[in-house]
N, C-alpha and C positions, 0 to 999 in steps of 0.2 A: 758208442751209444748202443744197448740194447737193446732189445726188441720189446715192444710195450706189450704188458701185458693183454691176452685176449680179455676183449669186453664180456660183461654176463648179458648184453642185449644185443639186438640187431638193428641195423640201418632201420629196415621194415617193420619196427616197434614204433616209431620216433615221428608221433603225430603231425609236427610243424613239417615233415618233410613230405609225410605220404601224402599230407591233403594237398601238396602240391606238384609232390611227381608221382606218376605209376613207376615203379621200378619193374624192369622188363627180366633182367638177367644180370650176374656177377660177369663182369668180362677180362677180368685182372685181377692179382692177386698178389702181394708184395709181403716184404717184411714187416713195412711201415705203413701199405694202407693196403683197400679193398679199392677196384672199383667198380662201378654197375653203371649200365646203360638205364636208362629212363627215358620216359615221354614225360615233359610239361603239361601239365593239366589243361591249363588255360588256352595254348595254341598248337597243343599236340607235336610240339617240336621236339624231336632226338636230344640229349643230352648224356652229357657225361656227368654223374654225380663221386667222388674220390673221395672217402670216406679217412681221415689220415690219423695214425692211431698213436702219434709220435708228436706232441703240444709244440716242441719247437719245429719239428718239421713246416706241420701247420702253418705258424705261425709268418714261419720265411716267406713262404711259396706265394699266402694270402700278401703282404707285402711288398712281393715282386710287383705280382699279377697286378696290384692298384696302381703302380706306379707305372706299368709297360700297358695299360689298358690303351685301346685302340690304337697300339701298333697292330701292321696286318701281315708281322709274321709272329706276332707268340701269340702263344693260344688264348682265348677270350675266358674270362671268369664271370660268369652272370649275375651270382650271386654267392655267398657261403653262410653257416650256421657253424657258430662260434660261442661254445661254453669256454665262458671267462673266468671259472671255476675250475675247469679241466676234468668234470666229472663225466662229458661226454664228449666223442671225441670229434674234432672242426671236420666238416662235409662240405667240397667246394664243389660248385656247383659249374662245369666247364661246357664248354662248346664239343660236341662229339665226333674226333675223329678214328677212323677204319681202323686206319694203317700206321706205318710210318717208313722212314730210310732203310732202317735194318732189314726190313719184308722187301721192298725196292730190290737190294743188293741182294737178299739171300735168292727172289725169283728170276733175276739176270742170273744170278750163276749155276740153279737149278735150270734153268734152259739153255745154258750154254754158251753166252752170250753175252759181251761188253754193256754195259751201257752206252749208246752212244754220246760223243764230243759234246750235242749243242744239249743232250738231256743234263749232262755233266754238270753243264758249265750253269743251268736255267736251277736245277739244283744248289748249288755254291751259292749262285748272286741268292736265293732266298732265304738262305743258312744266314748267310754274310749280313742279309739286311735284319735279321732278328738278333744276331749277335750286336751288330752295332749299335741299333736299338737299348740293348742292355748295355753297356760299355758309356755310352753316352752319357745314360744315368747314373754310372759309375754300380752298376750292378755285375757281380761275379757271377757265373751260373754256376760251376765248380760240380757240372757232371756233363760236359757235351759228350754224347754217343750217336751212334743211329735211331736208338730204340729212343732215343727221349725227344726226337726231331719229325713229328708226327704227321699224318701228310690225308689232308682233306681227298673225297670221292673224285674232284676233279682238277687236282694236282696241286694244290696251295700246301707248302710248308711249313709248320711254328714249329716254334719252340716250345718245349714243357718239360712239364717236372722241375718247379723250382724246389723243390723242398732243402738242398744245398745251398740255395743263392743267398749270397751276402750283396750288402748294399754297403758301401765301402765308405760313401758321404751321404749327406743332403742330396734326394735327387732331385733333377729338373736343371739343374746349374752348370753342368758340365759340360754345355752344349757347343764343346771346342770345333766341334762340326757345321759351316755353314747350312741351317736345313735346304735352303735352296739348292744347293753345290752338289747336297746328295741326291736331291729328286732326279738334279741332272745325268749323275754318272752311277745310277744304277739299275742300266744298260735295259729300258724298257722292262722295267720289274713291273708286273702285270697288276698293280694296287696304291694306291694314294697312302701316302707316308702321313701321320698325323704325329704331333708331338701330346707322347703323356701329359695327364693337366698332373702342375705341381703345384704341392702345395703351400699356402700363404704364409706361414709361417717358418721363418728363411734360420736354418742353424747357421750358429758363426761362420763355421766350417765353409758351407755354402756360399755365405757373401765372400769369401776371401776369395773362393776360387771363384766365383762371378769377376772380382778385380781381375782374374787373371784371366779370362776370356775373352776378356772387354780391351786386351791388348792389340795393337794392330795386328802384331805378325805372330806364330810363337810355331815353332819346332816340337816334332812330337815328344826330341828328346829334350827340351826347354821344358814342353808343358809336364810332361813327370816329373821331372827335377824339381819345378813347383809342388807339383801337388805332393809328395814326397816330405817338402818343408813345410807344409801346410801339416801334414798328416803328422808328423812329430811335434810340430807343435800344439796338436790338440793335449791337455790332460785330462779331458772331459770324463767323470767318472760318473757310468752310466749305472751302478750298480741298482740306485732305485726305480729305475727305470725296463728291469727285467720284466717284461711281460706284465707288467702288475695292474690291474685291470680292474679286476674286484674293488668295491669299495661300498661296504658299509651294506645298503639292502638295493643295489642294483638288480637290474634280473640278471641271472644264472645262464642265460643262452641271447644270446647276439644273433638275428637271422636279420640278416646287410646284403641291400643289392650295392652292386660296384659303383652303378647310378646316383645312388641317395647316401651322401658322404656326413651327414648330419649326427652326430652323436656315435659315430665309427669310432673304435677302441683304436683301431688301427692310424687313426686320421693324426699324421705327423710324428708317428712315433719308430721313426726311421733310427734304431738303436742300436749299438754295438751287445749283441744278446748274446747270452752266455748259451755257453751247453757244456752240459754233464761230461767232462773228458774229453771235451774241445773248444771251440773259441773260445774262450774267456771273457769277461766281464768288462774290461777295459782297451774289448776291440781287437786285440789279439787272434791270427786264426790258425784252425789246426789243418795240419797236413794229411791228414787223415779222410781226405774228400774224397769224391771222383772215383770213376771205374778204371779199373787198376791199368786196363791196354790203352788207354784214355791220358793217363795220369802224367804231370807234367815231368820232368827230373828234377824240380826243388820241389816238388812235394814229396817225391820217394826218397829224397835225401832230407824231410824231416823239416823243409821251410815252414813258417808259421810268419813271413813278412813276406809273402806274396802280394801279388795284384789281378788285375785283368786278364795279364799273358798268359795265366794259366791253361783260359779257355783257348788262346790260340793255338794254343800247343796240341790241344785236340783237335782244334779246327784239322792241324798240319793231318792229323790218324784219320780223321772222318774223310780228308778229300783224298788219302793215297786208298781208301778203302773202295772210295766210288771207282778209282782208275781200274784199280786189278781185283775187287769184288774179294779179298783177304784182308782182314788184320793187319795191322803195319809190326804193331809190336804185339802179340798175342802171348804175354809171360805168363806163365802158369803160380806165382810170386812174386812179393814184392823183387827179391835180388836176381832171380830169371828177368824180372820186367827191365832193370839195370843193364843185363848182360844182354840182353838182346838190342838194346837204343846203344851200347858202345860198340856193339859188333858190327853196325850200321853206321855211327856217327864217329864211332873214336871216344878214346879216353876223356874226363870229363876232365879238364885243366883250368889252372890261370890263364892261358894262351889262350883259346877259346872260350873263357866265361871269366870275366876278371871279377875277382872277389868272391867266384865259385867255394873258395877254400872255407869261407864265411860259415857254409850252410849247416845246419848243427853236427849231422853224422857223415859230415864228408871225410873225417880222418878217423872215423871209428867203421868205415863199410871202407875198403877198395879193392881194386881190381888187376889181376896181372895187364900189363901193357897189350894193346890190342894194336900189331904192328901192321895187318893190314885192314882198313875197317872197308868193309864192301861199298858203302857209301849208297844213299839213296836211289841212285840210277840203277844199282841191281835189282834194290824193290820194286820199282815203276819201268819193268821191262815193255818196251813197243811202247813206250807214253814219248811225247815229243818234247825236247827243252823246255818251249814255255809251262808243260806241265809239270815237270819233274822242278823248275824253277818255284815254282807256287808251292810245292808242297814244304822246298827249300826254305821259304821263305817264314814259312811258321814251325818248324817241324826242326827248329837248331837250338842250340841249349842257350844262347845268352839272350835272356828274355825280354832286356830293352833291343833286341837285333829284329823279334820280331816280328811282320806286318801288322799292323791294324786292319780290322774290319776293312773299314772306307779305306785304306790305304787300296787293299785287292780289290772291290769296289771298282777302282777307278786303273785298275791294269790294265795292259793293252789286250792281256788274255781277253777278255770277254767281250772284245769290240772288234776283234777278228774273226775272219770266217773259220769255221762256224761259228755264227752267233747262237747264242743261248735259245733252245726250242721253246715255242710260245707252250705256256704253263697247260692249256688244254692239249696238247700233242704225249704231255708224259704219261708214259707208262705207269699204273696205278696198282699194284698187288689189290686181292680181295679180300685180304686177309691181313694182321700183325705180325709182326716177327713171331709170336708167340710166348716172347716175354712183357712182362707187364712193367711200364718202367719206375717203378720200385723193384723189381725183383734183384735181388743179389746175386743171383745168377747171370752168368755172360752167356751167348751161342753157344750151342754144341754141348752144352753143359759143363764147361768152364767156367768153375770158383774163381770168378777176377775180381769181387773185388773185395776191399779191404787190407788188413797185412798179416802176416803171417811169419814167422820163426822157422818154418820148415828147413833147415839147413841142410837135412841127410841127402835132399835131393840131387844136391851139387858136387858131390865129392869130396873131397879130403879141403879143410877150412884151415887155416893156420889163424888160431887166435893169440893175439899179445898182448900184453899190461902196459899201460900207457900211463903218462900222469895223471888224465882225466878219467881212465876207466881202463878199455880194453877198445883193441882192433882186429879185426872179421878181414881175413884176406884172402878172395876167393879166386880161382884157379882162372 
């Protein structure tokens, strides 16, 4: 996806918005949007207004956000402005927060100093409960970092930046999670869980997998295996359903509180949406997501029949990242990103990932044999089993192996001493990481993300002619 072109106007031209926010300051700046702090006219309340210059980005994010509204770990949407034309660009109007985890981690290690155990662990469970939150609803985030895990004056955690997020079914239906079950076992998480309202209007999709909820018992590897056969056998061809909005002499601008769901463009239009050199029209999705040290290994080996696991897989990078305040994988490339997860885990095999062979460039990229792989425990040096177990458990290549959200949720980890520190004890940076989370940039000023052909980097490459094309076999 390219970079949209710059608009000939400003946010601060745009009548419908000024008469209702002051804009204060530009406080971010991305490829894909702007954003600016503001005061609410009406009750002088702080806000975030995201200005998003990228029609499907918009479009996702606006989508998530109505479906995760009053969870209280992703971030709140109050309101957005929405040309259904695309002549201007959607301005969502968010709850304003400081900071985030990346500012968290970078000021523990600019002072020299661990995070400690129970800040650790009070951090995860809030990560944990925004993630399951999405996943529930069968929503993908398909960018978890630090920087996009933003973190309130007085330590409350969400989620943001959906602008990647796929919504994979019908949400509201997928609720294989008892909600009682979770109130219980996440370990005095300091806020009332509420379920997104879904809405009325049930896709096929939806009721099938409501059949399959409504099962006494079901295994997490049953309930994929379901929804799997469910997903194949959708043919539902969504092609008139792209974004198409406009109709005949509507107005040209959509200004929607999240509140008043009446005549919302948005209201059940939960679509397999195409995008220009990525997902495709019939649901299809591209491998092409996510920040690159983030990124799962079937997305860097070119999957586009992905699911949920993707985000765990970052989950596994974000919590080796709180232990030792580093990067797990910090590749400067998509095939450094490779050689750095095998130099750690081992060769990517049948043995270890069965039907790994599947993935489109698994016989078109590989790798000389990595005889001894240091294995996780060298990255999480002075971290204790149960930790270095946790990050085990999401952080491995066969992505039905692993954990769920509520699975870690309800581990012994976070119901031993220490317990997770109560949310007003954490430590608060005053400041953002400094990147804006659109920005393309990673820390330190590392290009991580997106892909890249850089070959010269690595040294001598042996390429071969294959039946299908050619094979890249790197040292």
């Amino acid at each position: 996806m390219e970079p949209h072109p710059t608009k000939s106007w400003s946010i601060h031209t745009r009548p419908e918005i000024v008469a209702k926010y002051e804009i204060l300051e530009r406080v971010g700046a991305g490829a894909y949007s702007d954003v600016y702090r503001a005061r609410r006219r009406s009750d002088e309340v702080v806000v975030a207004l995201k200005e998003v210059h990228d029609y499907q980005s918009a479009f996702r994010e606006i989508e998530a956000l109505q479906v995760l509204r009053n969870s209280p770990n992703v971030v709140v949407m109050h309101e957005y402005f929405w040309s259904e034309d695309g002549d201007e660009d959607a301005v969502l109007v968010l709850e304003y927060m400081r900071t985030d985890l990346a500012a968290v981690i970078r000021e523990a290690k600019k002072e020299g100093r661990p995070i400690g155990v129970g800040e650790v662990k009070r951090w995860m469970v809030q990560i944990l409960c925004g993630v399951d939150v999405c996943h529930r609803n069968m929503i993908v985030h398909r960018d978890l970092k630090p920087s996009n895990l933003l973190v309130s004056d007085d330590g409350v955690l969400k989620l943001a930046d959906f602008g990647q997020a796929r919504i994979l079914l019908e949400p509201g239906y997928i609720g294989y999670y008892d909600p009682q079950q979770y109130e219980q076992n996440t370990v005095n998480q300091e806020s009332t869980f509420q379920h997104a309202e879904v809405s009325p209007e049930a896709h096929n999709l939806g009721q099938e997998m409501n059949e399959i909820q409504e099962q006494d018992t079901i295994s997490k590897e049953e309930y994929f295996r379901q929804l799997d056969e469910v997903k194949a056998k959708s043919s539902i061809d969504e092609t008139d359903k792209e974004m198409n909005f406009h109709d005949g002499d509507v107005s040209c601008l959509a200004t929607c509180s999240t509140s008043d769901m009446e005549d919302d463009p948005f209201k059940s239009s939960y679509s397999y949406e195409a995008e220009e050199g990525g997902d495709d029209r019939q649901g299809a999705l591209t491998s092409c997501v996510g920040t690159r040290w983030f990124r799962a290994p079937e997305l860097l080996y070119g999957s586009t029949n992905y699911g949920l696991e993707i985000d765990l897989w970052s989950l596994g990078c974000i919590f080796a990242e709180l232990f030792t305040l580093e990067p797990l994988f910090p590749g400067t490339a998509d095939i450094d990103q490779l050689s750095r997860i095998f130099s750690v885990l081992g060769n990517l095999t049948e043995e270890v990932w069965p039907g790994c062979a599947k993935l489109p460039d698994y016989r078109t990229i590989s790798f000389s044999k990595v005889e001894n792989p240091v294995g996780l425990e060298a990255c999480l040096p002075n971290r204790s089993p149960d930790e270095i177990s946790l990050v085990k458990k999401l952080a491995c290549y066969d992505p039905a192996s692993r954990a769920t959200a509520m699975e870690l949720l309800q581990d012994n980890y976070f119901s031993e001493e220490p317990l997770p520190a109560p949310i007003s004890e954490l430590r608060v940076p005053l400041m953002r990481s400094g990147q804006d989370e659109d920005s393309p940039r990673g820390w330190y000023d590392h290009d991580e993300m997106g892909s890249d052909s850089d070959f010269e980097d690595f040294g001598p490459v042996n390429v071969t002619s294959t039946s299908t094309g050619f094979s890249i076999q790197f040292p």
